[in-house]
C-alpha positions, -999 to +999 in steps of 0.1 A: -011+261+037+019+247+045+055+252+025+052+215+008+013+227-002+026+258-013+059+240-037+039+211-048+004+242-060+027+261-078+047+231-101+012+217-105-003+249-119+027+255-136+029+227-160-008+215-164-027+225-192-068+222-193-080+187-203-043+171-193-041+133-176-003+136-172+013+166-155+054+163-158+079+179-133+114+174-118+132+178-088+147+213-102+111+226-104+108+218-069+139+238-063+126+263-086+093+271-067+111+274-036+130+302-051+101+320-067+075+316-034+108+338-018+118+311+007+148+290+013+148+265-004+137+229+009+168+209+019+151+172+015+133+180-021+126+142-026+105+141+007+077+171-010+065+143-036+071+115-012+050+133+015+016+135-016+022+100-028+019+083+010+010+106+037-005+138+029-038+152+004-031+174-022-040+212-018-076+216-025-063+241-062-048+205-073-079+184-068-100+207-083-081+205-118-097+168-117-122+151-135-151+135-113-146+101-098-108+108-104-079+118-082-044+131-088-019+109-082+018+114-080+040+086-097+078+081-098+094+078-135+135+083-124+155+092-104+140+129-094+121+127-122+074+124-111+041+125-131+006+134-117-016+110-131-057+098-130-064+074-110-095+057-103-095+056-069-062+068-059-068+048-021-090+023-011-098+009+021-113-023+039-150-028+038-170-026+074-192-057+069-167-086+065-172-118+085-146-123+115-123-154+104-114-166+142-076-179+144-056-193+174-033-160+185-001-182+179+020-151+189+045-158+215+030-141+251+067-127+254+061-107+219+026-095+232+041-082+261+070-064+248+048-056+212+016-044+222-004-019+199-018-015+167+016+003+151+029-014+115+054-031+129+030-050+153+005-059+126+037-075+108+044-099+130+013-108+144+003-113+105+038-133+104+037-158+137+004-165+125+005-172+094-025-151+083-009-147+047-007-177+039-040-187+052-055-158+031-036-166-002-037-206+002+000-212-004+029-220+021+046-182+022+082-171+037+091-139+049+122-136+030+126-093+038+112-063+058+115-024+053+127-028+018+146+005+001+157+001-028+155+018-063+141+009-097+146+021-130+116+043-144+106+043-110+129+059-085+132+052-048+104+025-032+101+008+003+082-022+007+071-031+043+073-067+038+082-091+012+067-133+009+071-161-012+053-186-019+048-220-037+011-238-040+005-275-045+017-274-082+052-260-073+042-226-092+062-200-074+045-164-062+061-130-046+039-110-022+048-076-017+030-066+016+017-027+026+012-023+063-015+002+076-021+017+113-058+017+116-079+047+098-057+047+070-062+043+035-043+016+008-025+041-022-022+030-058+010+044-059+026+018-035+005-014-053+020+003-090+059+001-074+052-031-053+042-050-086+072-034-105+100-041-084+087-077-081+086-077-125+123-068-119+136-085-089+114-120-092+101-119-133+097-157-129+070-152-100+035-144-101+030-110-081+001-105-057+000-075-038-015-072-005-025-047+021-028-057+058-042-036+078-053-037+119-091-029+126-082-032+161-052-051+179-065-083+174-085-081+144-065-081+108-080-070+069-061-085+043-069-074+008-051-083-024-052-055-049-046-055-086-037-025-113-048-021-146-050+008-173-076+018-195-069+050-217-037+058-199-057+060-165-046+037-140-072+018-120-072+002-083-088-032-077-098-055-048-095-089-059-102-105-025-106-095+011-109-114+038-108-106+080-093-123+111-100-123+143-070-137+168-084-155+195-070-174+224-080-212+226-116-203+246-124-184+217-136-206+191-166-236+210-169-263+195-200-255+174-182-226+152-160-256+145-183-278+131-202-250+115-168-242+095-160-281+084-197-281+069-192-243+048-158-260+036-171-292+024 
């Protein structure tokens, strides 16, 4: 185990109680275990939770404290102030049976050549030159921001890897908070719960739909829109839709996929 698996076990056990669906702790207890597992003390405390709530699983003594079909979660609720909480699933990731959606590759050849890869910052703007959001959502979408830090009360510290709006055919207005994955990873609650609450606080006269985009390989893009709900103070993870695209070049799509397309959309 490492020192963060070590710090994070020993404020977990600490504080949760048999039966519990909230487990409460504070930057000081992070300071705290330091001192009582006998080794300096962690200079960046923040990053400990940060590095459970995005990159890393919890020690094996954490996940066994939960119920079946549930995982811990670690939420923000202040400035160095978290909550493990239920979640049901904590991640979620693209299916493996979607249908291909063939697109033009609009991306400049200049951007190929200098961008290539399957990193986050390529699937942005691949997913921005061609428009895939709005072809997923429907509506005619802006990137208005990218790389987001900012902080929100309750909350704490968030990022958000890309930010849209939109506007449909009625004039109704929309803000889509975008999470970026390399391929193999996994979608978190944790980002969709901040997403959708910085976008109550910054836009409350938007509607909010989240979405993950993620690369299946360095043409092909997943793009899911998620939704959060709680039932009995356990949060819940939700596809609402998915579709996939496949960038092609202009030999890519004959003329009978084409047709085959206008006929499914009639």
């Amino acid at each position: 185990m490492s020192k963060y698996d070590d710090v994070i076990e020993r404020v977990f056990l600490r504080n949760y109680r048999d039966g519990a669906i909230k487990v409460v702790f504070d930057r000081d207890e992070l300071a705290q275990a330091c001192d009582d597992l006998g080794f300096a003390r962690i200079k960046n405390l923040g990053d400990i939770p940060y590095t459970y709530r995005f990159r890393r699983e919890l020690p094996s003594s954490i996940k066994e404290k939960c119920p079946n079909k549930y995982e811990w979660i670690i939420i923000g609720t202040g400035i160095g102030s978290y909550e493990f909480r239920l979640a049901s699933p904590g991640k979620i990731e693209p299916t493996n049976n979607r249908q291909k959606i063939k697109v033009p590759d609009a991306t400049p050849e200049i951007v190929k050549m200098y961008a290539p890869g399957t990193d986050e910052q390529a699937l942005l703007t691949k997913v921005r030159y061609n428009r895939l959001v709005d072809l997923f959502l429907g509506l005619t979408c802006y990137s208005i921001q990218n790389h987001l830090r900012t902080t929100i009360q309750n909350v704490g510290q968030i990022e958000i890897d890309e930010i849209y709006l939109g506007i449909n055919k009625k004039g109704t207005h929309f803000v889509i908070p975008c999470q970026a994955k390399s391929p193999g990873d996994r979608f978190g609650i944790v980002q969709v719960m901040q997403d959708i609450e910085f976008c109550k606080a910054r836009y409350p006269n938007a509607i909010c739909k989240p979405i993950a985009l993620q690369f299946l390989s360095e043409n092909d893009v997943a793009i899911l829109e998620l939704a959060v709900d709680k039932s009995n103070d356990i949060f819940h993870l939700s596809v609402v839709d998915e579709h996939h695209y496949k960038l092609v070049g202009r030999d890519g799509i004959i003329d009978d996929e084409i047709r085959l397309m206008s006929e499914f959309d009639e």
